[in-house]
KEKOLRO-64301 format. One record per residue: x, y, z of N, C-alpha, C in turn; residue in one letter. Coordinates in steps of 0.05 Angstrom, whole numbers, plus 5000, padded with zeros to 4 digits. Example, Ala and Ser with C-alpha at 12.3 -4.5 7.8 and 13.67 -1.06 7.14 Angstrom:
// KEKOLRO-64301
nu->5264 nv->4886 nw->5156 cau->5246 cav->4910 caw->5156 cu->5264 cv->4934 cw->5156 vexvo->A
nu->5257 nv->4955 nw->5142 cau->5273 cav->4979 caw->5143 cu->5258 cv->5001 cw->5157 vexvo->S
***
This chain:
// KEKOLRO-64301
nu->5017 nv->4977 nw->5000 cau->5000 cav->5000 caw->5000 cu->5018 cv->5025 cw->5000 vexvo->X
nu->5013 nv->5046 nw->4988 cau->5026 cav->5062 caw->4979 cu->5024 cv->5092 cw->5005 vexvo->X
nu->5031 nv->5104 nw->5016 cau->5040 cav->5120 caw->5034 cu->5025 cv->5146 cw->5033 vexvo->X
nu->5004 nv->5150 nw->5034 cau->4989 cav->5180 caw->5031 cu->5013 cv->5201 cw->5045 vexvo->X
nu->5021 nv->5221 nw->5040 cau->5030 cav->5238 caw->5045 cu->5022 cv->5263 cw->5028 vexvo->X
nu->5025 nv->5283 nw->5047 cau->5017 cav->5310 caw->5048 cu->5044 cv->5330 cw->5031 vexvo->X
nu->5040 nv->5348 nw->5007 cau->5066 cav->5365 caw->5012 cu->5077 cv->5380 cw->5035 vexvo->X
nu->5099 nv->5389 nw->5027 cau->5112 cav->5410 caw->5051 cu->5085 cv->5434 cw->5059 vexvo->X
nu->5091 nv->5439 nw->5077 cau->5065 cav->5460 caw->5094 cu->5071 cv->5487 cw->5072 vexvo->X
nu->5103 nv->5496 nw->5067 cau->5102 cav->5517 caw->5047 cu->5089 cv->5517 cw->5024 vexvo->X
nu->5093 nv->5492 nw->5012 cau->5073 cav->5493 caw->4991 cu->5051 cv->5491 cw->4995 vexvo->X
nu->5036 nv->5480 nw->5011 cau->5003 cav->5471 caw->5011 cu->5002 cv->5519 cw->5012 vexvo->X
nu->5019 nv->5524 nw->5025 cau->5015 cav->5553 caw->5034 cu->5013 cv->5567 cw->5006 vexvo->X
nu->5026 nv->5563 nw->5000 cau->5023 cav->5578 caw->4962 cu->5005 cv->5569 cw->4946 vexvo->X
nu->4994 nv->5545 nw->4940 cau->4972 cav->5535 caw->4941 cu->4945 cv->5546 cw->4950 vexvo->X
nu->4943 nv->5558 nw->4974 cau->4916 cav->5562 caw->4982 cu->4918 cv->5593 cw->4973 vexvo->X
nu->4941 nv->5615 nw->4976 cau->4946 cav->5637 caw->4975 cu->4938 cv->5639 cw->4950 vexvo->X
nu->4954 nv->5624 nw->4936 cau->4956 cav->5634 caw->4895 cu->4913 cv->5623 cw->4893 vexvo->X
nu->4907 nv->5603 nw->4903 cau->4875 cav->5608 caw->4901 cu->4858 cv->5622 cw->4918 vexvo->X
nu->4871 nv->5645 nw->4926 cau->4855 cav->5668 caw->4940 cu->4841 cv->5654 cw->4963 vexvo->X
nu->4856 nv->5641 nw->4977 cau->4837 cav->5624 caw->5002 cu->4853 cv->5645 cw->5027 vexvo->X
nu->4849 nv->5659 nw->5034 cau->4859 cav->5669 caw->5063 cu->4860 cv->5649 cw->5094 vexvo->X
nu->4865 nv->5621 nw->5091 cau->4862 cav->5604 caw->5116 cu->4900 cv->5591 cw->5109 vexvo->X
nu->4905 nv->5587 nw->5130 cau->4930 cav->5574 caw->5126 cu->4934 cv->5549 cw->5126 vexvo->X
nu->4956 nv->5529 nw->5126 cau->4949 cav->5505 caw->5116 cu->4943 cv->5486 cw->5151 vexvo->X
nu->4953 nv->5511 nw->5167 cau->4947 cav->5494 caw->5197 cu->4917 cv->5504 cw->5204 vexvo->X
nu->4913 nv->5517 nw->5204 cau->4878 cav->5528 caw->5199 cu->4868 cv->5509 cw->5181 vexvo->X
nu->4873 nv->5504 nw->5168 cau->4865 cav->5479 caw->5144 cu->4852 cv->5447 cw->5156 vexvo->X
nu->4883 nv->5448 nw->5166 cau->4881 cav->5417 caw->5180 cu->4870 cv->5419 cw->5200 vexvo->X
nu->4876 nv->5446 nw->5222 cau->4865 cav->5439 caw->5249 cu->4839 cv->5435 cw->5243 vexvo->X
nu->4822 nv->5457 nw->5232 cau->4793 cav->5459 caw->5227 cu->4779 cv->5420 cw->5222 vexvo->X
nu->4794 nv->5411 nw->5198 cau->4783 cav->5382 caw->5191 cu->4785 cv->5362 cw->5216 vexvo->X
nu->4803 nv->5369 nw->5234 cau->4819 cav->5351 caw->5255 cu->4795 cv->5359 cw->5261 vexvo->X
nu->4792 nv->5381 nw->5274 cau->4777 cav->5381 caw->5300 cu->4747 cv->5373 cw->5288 vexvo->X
nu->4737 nv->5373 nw->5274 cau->4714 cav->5358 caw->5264 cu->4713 cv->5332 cw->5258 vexvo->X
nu->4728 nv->5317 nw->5258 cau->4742 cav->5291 caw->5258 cu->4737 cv->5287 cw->5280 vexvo->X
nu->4756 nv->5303 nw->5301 cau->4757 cav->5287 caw->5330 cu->4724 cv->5299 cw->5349 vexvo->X
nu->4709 nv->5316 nw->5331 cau->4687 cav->5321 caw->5350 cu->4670 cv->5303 cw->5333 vexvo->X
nu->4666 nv->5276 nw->5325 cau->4658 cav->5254 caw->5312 cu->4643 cv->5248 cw->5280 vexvo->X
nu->4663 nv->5276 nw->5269 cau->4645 cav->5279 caw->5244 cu->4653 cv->5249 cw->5216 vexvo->X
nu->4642 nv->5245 nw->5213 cau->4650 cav->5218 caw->5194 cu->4658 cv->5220 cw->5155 vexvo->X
nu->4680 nv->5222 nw->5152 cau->4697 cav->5234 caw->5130 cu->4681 cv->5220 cw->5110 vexvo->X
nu->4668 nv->5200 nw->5113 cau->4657 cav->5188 caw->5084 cu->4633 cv->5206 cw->5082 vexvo->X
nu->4625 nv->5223 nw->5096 cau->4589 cav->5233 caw->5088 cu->4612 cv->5252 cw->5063 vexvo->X
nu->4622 nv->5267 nw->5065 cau->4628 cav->5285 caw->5050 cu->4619 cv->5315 cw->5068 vexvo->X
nu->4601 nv->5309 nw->5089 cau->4599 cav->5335 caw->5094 cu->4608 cv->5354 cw->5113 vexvo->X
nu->4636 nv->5349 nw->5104 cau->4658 cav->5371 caw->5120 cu->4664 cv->5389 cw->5098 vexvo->X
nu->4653 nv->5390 nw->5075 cau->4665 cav->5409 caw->5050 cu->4652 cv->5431 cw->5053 vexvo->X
nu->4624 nv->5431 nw->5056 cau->4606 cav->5464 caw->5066 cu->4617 cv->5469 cw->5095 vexvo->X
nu->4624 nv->5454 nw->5109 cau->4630 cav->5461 caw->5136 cu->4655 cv->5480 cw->5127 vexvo->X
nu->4673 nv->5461 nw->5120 cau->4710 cav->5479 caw->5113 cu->4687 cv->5506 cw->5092 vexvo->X
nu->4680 nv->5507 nw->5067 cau->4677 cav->5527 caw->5058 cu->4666 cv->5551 cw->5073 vexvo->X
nu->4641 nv->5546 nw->5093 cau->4627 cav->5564 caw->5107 cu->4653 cv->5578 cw->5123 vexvo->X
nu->4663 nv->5559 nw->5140 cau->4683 cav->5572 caw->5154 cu->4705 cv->5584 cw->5142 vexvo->X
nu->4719 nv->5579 nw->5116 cau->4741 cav->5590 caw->5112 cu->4733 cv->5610 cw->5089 vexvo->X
nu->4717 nv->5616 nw->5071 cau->4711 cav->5625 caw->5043 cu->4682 cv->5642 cw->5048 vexvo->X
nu->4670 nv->5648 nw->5066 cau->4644 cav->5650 caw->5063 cu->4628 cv->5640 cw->5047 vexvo->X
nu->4618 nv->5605 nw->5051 cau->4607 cav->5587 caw->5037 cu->4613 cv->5584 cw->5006 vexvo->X
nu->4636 nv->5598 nw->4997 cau->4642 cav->5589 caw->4976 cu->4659 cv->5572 cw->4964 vexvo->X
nu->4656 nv->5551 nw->4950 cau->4674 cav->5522 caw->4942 cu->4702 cv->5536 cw->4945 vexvo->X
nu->4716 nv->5516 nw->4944 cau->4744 cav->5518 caw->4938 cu->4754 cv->5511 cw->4911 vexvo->X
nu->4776 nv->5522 nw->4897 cau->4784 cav->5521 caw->4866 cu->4799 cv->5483 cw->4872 vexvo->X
nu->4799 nv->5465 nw->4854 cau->4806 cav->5447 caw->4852 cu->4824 cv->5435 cw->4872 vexvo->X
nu->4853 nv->5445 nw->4858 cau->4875 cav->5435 caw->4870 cu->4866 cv->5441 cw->4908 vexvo->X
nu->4858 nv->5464 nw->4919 cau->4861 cav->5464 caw->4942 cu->4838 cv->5447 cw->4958 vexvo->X
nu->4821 nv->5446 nw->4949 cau->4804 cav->5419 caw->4956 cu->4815 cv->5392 cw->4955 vexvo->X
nu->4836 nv->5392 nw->4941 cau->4841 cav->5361 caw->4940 cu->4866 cv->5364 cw->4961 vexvo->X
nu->4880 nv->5386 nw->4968 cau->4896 cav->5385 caw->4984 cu->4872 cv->5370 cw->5017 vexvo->X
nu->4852 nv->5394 nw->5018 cau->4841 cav->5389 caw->5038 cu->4839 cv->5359 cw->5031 vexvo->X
nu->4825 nv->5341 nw->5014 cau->4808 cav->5310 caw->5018 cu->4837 cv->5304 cw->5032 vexvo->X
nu->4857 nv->5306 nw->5021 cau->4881 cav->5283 caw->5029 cu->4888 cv->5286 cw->5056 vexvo->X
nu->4887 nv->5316 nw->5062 cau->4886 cav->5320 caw->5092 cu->4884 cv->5309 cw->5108 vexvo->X
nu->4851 nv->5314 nw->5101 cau->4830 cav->5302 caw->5124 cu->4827 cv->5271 cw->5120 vexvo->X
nu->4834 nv->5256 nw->5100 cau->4843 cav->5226 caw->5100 cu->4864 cv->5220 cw->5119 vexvo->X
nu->4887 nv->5240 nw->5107 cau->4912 cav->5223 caw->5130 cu->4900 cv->5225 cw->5152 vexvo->X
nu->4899 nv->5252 nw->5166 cau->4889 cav->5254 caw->5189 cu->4875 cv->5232 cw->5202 vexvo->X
nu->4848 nv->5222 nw->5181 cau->4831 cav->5202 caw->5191 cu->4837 cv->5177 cw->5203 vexvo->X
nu->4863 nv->5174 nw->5178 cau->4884 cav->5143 caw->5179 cu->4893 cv->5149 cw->5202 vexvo->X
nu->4916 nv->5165 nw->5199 cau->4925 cav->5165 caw->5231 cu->4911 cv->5174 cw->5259 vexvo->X
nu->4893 nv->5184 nw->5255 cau->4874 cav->5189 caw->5289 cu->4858 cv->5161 cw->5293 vexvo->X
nu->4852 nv->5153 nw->5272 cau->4834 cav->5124 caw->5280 cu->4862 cv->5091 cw->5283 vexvo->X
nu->4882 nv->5102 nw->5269 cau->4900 cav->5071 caw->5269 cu->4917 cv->5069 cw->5297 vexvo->X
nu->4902 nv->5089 nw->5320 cau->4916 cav->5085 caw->5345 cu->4945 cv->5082 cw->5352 vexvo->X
nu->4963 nv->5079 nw->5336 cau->4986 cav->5083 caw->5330 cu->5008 cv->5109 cw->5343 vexvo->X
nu->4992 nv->5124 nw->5351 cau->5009 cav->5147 caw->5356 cu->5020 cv->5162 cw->5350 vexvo->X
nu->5020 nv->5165 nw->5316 cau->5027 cav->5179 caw->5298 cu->5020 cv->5199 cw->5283 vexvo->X
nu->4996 nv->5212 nw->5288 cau->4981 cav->5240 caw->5285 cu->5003 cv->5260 cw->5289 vexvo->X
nu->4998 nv->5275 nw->5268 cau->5021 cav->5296 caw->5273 cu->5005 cv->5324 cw->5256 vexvo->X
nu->5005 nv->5348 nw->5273 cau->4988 cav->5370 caw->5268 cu->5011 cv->5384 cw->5251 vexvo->X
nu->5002 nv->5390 nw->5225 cau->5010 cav->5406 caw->5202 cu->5012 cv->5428 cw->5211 vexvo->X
nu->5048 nv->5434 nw->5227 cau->5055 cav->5457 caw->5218 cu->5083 cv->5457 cw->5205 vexvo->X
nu->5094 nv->5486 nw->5200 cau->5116 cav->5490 caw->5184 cu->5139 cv->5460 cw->5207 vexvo->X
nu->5155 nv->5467 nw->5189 cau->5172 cav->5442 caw->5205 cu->5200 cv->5456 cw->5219 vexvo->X
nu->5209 nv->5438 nw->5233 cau->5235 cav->5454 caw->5247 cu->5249 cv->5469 cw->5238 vexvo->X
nu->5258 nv->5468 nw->5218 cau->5274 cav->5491 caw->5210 cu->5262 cv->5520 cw->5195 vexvo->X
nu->5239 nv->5517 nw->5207 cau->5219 cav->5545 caw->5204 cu->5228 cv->5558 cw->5225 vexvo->X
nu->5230 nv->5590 nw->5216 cau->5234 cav->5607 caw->5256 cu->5209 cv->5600 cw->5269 vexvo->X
nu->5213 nv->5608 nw->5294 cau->5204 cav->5592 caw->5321 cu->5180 cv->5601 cw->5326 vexvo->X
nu->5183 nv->5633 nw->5311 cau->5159 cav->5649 caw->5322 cu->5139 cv->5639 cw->5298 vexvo->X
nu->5146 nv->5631 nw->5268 cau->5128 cav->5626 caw->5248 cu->5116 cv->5602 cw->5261 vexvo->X
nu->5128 nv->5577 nw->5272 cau->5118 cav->5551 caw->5288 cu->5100 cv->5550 cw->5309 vexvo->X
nu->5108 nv->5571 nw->5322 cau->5087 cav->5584 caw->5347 cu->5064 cv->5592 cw->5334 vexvo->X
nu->5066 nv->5617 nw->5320 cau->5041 cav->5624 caw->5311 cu->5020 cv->5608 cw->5292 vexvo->X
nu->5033 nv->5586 nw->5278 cau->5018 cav->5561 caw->5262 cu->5010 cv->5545 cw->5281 vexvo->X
nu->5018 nv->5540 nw->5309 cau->5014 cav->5526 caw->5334 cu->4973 cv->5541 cw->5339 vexvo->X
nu->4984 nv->5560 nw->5346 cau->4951 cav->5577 caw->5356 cu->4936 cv->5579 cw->5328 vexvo->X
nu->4939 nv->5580 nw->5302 cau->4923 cav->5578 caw->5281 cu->4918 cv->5545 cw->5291 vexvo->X
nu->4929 nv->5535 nw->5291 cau->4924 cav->5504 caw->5288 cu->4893 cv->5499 cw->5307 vexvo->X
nu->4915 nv->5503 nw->5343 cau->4896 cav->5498 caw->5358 cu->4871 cv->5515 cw->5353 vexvo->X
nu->4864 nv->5535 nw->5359 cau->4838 cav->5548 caw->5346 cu->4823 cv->5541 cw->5326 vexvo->X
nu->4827 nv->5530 nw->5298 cau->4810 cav->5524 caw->5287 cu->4804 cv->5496 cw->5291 vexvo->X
nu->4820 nv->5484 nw->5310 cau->4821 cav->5454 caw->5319 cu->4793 cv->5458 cw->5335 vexvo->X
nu->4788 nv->5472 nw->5356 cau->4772 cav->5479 caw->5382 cu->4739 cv->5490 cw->5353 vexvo->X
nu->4753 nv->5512 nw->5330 cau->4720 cav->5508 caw->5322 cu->4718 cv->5482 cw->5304 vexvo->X
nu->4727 nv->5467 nw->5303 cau->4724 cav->5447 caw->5279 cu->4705 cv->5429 cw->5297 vexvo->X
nu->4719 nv->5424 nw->5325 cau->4701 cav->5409 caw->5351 cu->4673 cv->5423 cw->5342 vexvo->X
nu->4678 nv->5446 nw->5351 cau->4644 cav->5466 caw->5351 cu->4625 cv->5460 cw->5329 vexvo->X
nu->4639 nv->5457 nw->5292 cau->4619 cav->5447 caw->5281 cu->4611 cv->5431 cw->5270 vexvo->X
nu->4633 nv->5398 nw->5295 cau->4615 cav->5379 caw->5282 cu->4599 cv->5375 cw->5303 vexvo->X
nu->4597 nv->5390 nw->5321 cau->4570 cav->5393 caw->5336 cu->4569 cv->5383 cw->5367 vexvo->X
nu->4592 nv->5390 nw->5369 cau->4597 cav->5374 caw->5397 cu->4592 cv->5393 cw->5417 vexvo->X
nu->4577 nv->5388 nw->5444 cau->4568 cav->5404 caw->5466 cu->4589 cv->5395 cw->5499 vexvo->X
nu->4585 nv->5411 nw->5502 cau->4594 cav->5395 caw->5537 cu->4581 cv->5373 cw->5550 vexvo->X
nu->4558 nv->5369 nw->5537 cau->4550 cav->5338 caw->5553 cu->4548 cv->5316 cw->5545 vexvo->X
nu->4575 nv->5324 nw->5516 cau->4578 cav->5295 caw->5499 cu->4596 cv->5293 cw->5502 vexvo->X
nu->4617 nv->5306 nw->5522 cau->4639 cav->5305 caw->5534 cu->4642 cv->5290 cw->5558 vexvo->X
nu->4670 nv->5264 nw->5549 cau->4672 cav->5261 caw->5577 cu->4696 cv->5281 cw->5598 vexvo->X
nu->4693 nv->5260 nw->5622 cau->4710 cav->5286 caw->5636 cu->4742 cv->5293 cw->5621 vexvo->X
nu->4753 nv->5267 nw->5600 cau->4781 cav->5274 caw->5603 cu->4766 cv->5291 cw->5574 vexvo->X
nu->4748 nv->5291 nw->5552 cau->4745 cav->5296 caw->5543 cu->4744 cv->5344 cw->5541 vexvo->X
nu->4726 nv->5338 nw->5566 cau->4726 cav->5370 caw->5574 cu->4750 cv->5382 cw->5586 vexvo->X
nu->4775 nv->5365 nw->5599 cau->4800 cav->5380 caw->5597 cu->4809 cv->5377 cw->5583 vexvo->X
nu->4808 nv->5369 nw->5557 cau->4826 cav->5360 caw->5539 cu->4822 cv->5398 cw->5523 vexvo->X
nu->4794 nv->5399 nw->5521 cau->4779 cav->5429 caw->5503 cu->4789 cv->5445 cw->5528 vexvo->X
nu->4795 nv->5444 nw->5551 cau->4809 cav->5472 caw->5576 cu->4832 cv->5474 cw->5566 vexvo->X
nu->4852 nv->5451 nw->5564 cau->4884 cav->5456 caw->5558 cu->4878 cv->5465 cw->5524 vexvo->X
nu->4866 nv->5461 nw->5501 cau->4869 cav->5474 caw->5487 cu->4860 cv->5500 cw->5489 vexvo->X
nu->4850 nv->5507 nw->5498 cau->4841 cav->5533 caw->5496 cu->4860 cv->5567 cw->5515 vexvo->X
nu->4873 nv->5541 nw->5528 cau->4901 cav->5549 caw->5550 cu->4919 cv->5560 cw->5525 vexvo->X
nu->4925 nv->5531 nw->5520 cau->4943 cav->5529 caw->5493 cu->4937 cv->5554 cw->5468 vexvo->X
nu->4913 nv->5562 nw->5463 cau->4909 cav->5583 caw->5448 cu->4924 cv->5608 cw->5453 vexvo->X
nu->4915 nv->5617 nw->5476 cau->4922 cav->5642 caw->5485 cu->4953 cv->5636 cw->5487 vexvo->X
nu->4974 nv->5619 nw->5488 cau->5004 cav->5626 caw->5488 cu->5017 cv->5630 cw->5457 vexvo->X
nu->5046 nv->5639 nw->5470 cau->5055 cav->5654 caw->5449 cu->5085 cv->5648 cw->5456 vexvo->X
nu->5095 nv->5661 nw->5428 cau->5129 cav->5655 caw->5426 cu->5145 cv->5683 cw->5454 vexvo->X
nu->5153 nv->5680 nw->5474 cau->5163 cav->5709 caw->5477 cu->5189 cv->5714 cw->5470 vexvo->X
nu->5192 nv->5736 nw->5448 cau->5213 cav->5739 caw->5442 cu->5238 cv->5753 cw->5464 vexvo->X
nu->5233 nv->5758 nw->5491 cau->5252 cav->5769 caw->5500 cu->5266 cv->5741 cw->5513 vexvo->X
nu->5256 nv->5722 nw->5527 cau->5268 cav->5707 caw->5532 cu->5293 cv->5685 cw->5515 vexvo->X
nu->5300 nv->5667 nw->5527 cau->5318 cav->5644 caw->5516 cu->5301 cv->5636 cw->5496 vexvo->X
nu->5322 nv->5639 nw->5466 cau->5299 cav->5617 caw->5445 cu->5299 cv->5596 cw->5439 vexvo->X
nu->5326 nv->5584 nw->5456 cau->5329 cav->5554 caw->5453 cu->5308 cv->5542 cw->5474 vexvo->X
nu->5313 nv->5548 nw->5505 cau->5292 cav->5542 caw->5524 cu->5251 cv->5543 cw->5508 vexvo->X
nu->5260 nv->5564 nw->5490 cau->5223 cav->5574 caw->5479 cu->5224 cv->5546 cw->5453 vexvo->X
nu->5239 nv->5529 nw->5448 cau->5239 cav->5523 caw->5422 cu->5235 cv->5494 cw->5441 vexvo->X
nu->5253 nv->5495 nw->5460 cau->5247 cav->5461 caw->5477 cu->5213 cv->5461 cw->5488 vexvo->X
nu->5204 nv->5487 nw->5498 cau->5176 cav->5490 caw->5505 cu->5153 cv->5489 cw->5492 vexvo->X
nu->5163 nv->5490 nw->5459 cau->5146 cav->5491 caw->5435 cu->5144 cv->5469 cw->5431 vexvo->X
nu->5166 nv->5447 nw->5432 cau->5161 cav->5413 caw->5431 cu->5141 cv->5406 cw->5444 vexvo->X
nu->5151 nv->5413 nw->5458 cau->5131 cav->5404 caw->5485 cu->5099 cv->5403 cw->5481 vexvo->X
nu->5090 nv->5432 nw->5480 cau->5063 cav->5444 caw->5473 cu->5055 cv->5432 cw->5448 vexvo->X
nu->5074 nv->5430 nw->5434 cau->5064 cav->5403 caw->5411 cu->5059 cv->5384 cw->5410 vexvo->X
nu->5078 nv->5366 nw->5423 cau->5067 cav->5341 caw->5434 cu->5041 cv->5345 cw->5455 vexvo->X
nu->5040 nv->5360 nw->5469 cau->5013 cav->5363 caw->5489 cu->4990 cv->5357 cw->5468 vexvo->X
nu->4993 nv->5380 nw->5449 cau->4966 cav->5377 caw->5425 cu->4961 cv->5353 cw->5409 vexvo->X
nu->4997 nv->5344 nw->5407 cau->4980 cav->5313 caw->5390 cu->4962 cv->5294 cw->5413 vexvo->X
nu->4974 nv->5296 nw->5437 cau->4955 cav->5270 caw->5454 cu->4927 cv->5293 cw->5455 vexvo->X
nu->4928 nv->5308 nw->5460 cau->4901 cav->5321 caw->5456 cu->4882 cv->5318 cw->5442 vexvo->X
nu->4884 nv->5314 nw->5419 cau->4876 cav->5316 caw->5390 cu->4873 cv->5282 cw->5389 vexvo->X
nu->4886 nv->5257 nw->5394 cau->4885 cav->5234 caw->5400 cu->4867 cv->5228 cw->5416 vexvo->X
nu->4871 nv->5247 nw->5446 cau->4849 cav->5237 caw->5468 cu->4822 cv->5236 cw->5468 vexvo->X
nu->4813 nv->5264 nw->5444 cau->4791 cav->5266 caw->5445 cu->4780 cv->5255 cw->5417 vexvo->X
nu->4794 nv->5243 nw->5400 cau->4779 cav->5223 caw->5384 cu->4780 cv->5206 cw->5387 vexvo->X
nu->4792 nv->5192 nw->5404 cau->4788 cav->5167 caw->5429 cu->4757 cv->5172 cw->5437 vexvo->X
nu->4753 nv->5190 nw->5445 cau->4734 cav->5198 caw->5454 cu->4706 cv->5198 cw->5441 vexvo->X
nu->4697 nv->5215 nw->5423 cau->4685 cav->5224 caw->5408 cu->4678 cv->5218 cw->5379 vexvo->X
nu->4712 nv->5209 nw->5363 cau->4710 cav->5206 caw->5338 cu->4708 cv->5182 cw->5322 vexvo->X
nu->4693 nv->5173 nw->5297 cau->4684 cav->5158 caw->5281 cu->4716 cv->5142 cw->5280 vexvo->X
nu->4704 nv->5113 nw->5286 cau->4732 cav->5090 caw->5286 cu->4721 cv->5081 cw->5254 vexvo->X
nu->4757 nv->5074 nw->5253 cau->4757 cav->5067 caw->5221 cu->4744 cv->5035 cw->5218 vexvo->X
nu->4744 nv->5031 nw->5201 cau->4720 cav->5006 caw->5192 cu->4747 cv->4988 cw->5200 vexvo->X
nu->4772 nv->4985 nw->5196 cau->4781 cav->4961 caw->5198 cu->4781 cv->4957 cw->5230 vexvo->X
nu->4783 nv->4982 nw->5249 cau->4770 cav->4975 caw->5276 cu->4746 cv->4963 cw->5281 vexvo->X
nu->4733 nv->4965 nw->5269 cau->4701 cav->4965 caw->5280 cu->4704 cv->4933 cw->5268 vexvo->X
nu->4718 nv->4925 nw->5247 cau->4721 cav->4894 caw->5240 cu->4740 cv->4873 cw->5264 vexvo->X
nu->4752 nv->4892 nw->5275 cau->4767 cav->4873 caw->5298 cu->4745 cv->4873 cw->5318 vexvo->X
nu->4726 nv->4880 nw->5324 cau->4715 cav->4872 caw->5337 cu->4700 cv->4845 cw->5343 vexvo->X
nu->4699 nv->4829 nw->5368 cau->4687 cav->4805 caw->5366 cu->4659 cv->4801 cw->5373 vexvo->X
nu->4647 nv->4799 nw->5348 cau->4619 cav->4795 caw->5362 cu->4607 cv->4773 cw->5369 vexvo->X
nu->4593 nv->4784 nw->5394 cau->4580 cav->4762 caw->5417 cu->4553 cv->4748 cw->5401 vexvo->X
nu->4561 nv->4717 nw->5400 cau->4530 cav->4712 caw->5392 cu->4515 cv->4697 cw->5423 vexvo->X
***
């Protein structure tokens, strides 16, 4: 089987820019993630008016950047459902400056938190680790790169806050989100 992979985050970025999309490519992914992990199910198809309403004012997307999104929100799907541990939130990559990684960090998480919101998830479809999981992101929102301090210490603390978001983003589609069919086939049913 052949390896879905995503391009570099710069390109998907010129890509959405050169088609007049004003959302970035971690706004992109967070948005589908978090509708993913707030239980939306990638085969209806109807995360495409959702992404358009929110990013375009309900208007489609030009080709190529739609198909960036399907593949997206596929990997994503593959890896949040194959339990594996391997979800990894689309931002620029290490050798991006620290402050561009930070700030793709809070695009991410934020449209991660409304993506939750419109696949319709409330607080009482939350469980408890479920509702701190939506407190620490929303923690996570509000921080930032500070440039006066150490940037090596801010670049070890950015790991960090990243890894926080992937078990985040894991925990709560543990939680909430549509298991892939080859799960739902391991299961043993009781006759």
């Amino acid at each position: 089987m052949t390896q879905v992979t995503l391009p570099e985050y710069s390109n998907i970025a010129t890509t959405l820019k050169s088609d007049s999309l004003a959302v970035t490519p971690a706004e992109m992914q967070g948005l589908l993630c978090g509708m993913l992990c707030g239980g939306l199910d990638p085969e209806l198809g109807n995360w495409m008016p959702m992404l358009y309403d929110y990013t375009n004012d309900g208007a489609g997307w030009p080709h190529e950047s739609k198909t960036l999104a399907a593949t997206s929100l596929g990997l994503a799907h593959q890896q949040l459902s194959a339990g594996q541990m391997d979800f990894e939130p689309l931002l620029p990559d290490e050798n991006a400056p620290l402050l561009d990684r930070g700030d793709a960090l809070t695009e991410w998480v934020n449209a991660f938190i409304a993506g939750v919101g419109l696949a319709g998830v409330t607080a009482g479809k939350l469980s408890e680790d479920g509702k701190e999981v939506l407190a620490d992101l929303a923690e996570i929102a509000q921080l930032g790169i500070d440039e006066d301090d150490d940037m090596e210490e801010q670049a070890v603390l950015l790991e960090q806050v990243i890894e926080h978001v992937r078990v985040c983003a894991m925990t709560l589609h543990a939680d909430l989100g549509i298991k892939s069919q080859s799960d739902e086939d391991k299961t043993p049913t009781l006759h």
